[in-house]
NUSETOR-682357 format. One record per residue (C-alpha): residue in one letter; z, y negated, x. Coordinates in steps of 0.1 Angstrom, whole numbers, plus 5000, padded with zeros to 4 digits. Layout:
% NUSETOR-682357
aZYX ...
This chain:
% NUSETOR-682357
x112044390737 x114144270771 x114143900771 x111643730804 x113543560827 x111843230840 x111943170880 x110642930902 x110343020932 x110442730959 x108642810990 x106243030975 x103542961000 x105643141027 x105843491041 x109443551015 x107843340989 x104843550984 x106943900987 x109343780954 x106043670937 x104844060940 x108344200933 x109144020905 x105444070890 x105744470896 x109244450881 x110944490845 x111944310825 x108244080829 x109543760851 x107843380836 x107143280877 x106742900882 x105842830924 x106442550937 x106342420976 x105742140998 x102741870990 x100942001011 x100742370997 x100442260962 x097442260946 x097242630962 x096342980941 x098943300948 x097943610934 x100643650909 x100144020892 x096643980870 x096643650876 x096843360899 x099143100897 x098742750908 x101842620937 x103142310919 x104942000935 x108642000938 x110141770911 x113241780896 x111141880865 x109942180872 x113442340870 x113942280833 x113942560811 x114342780843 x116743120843 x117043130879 x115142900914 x114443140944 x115142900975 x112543111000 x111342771022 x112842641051 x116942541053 x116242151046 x114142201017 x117142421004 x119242131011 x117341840992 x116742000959 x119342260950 x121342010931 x118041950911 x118342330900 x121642340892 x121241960872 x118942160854 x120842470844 x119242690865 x121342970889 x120442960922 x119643220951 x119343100982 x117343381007 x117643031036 x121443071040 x121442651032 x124142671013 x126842891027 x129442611038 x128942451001 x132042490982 x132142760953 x128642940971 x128843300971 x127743540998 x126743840981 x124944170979 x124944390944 x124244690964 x127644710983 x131144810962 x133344640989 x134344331002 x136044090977 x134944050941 x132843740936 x133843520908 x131943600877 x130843170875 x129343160903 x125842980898 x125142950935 x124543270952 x123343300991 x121343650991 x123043801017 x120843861056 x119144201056 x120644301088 x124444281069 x123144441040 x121744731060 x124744741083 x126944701052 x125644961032 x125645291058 x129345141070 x130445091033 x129145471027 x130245651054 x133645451046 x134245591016 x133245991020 x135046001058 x137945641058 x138045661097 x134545521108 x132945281136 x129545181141 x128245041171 x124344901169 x121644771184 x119244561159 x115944471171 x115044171156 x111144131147 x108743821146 x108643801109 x112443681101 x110543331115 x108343371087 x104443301095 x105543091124 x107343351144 x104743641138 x101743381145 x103343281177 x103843671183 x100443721180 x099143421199 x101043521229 x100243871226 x096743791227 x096943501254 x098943721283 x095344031276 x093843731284 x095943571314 x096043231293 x098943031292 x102043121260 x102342891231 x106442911229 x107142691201 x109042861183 x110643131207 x110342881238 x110343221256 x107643521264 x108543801235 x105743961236 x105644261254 x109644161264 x113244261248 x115243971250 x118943911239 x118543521238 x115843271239 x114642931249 x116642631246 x114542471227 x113342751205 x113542681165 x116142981162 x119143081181 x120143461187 x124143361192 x123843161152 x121943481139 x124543731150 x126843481140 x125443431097 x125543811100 x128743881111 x129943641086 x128143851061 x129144161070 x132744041061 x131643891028 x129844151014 x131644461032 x135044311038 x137044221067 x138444591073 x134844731075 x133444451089 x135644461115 x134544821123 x130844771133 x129944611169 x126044501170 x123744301197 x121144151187 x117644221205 x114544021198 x112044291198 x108044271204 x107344371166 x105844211143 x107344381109 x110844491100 x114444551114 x115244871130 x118444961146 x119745221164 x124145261153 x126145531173 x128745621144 x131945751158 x133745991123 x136846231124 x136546541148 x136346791115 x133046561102 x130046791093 x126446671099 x125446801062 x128846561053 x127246281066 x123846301052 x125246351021 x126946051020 x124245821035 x121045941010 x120345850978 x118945550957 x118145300985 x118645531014 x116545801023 x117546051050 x114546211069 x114546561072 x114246751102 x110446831096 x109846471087 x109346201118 x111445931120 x111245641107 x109045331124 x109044941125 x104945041111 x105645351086 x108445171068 x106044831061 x106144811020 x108545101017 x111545020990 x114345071009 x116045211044 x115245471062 x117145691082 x117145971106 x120546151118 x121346341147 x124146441162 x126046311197 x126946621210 x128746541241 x131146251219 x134646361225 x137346621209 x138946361186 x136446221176 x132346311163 x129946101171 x126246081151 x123245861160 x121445711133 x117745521130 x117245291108 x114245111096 x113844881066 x110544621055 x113044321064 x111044111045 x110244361006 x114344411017 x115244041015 x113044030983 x114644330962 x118144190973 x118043830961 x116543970929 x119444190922 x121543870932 x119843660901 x119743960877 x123744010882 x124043660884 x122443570851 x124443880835 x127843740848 x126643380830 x125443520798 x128543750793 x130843500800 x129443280775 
């Protein structure tokens, strides 16, 4: 029988929190889950598979005996008690991207074979952003089957990367402009509902400009600076409550054949719609595993080159989820065989 791994998972009261509680419940091996949050969240019930499991305060204590801490809360609580986790033995993922600029932290992404190899000791792994993961992964593909490739995108960026803040402000000010009232803005410090915008408020809690930035600097950890290099983006922040979608204008060699290209994008996490399916949607890809895509050809791109535009759609949150897993699981294996 697979040995459990034992997690705590701190911000487990959150929007990310609550998604690695029901992954790593529906997964196997069986996960020993310990939650822990801010005072005031503990004391709280999560539904935790058959069971529900009470949100505990942060103390150094409740990282002993831990296999791996989930850091799913906000940046500063990342900050305060990592060094509590690692006192304690415990790998840690950080889904907050805290602890990028800390010496020895990886950026990684087991679902990409490219960029540089990540030291098998590494204890302190940043999950790398969904967006660079998704990016990564068609650019990394299409890479390999056809070596000349560039991806331009567009990523729409929806309310939910805020976590409950940014979709509860989504919905407030959807709600408040039916109604003429006046916009709650802070968190956006901007209208986004009903609006595309490429930057917001100067006092909004994020900042389009350091978002494109963490994943640019992704893309080139977990893809590599060749590839990396190879995919132009903008960054939209789209009225949309759930998931990233994106639409990527990928230029391949002249002789590239559509069938070519869909057989190098589908399979395990991908799916490639067929042409009597409908394309993926922010709404029909909520609690889906994995990407989406649907493929069609440019055919007015020039001689030397062929051009195909691809739709993408991925649950940014489940994605975030599944992905720092697989950063602990290949984590823990890298500690335990190097032992």
């Amino acid at each position: 029988m697979a040995t459990r791994l034992r997690a705590v998972i701190v911000g487990a009261s959150t929007l990310l929190g609550k998604e690695l509680i029901d992954e790593l419940n529906s997964s196997h091996p069986e996960w020993d889950l310990r939650l822990a949050d801010t005072p005031d969240s503990s004391g709280q019930l999560i539904a935790g598979g058959d069971e529900a499991l009470v949100i505990q305060p942060l103390t150094p204590e409740i990282f002993e005996t831990c296999d791996i801490a989930f850091f799913a809360g906000d940046p500063q609580m990342t900050r305060a008690h990592w060094h509590e986790a690692r006192s304690a033995g415990a790998i840690v993922v950080d889904l907050t991207f805290a602890l990028q600029d800390e010496p020895g932290v990886v950026i990684r992404s087991p679902w990409i074979n490219a960029g540089a190899t990540p030291t098998s000791s590494a204890a302190v792994v940043v999950s790398a952003h969904p967006a660079a993961v998704m990016l990564g992964i068609v650019a990394s593909r299409l890479s390999a089957a056809f070596k000349d490739v560039h991806l331009a995108a567009t990523v729409l960026e929806p309310a939910s990367q805020q976590g409950s803040r940014g979709l509860d402000e989504m919905h407030q000010q959807t709600v408040n402009l039916l109604a003429f009232h006046s916009l709650p803005q802070e968190v956006y410090d901007a209208q986004v509902a009903f609006n595309l915008r490429i930057s917001v408020g100067e006092s909004a809690r994020l900042d389009m400009t350091q978002i494109s930035s963490t994943i640019r600097r992704h893309l080139k950890a977990i893809a590599g600076d060749s590839l990396a290099s190879a995919i132009s983006f903008q960054l939209v922040q789209a009225p949309v409550f759930h998931a990233y979608t994106m639409s990527v204008y990928a230029q391949l060699p002249a002789d590239t054949d559509a069938s070519a290209v869909g057989h190098a994008l589908h399979g395990g996490l991908v799916h490639l719609a067929n042409p009597r399916e409908a394309a993926p949607t922010n709404q029909s890809i909520v609690e889906e595993q994995g990407i989406a895509i649907a493929l069609n050809l440019d055919t007015a791109s020039a001689e030397h080159i062929r051009g195909f535009w691809l739709w993408m759609a991925a649950d940014n949150v489940k994605l975030t989820a599944r992905h720092a897993i697989a950063c602990g699981e290949l984590a823990k294996s890298h500690t335990v065989n190097s032992q």
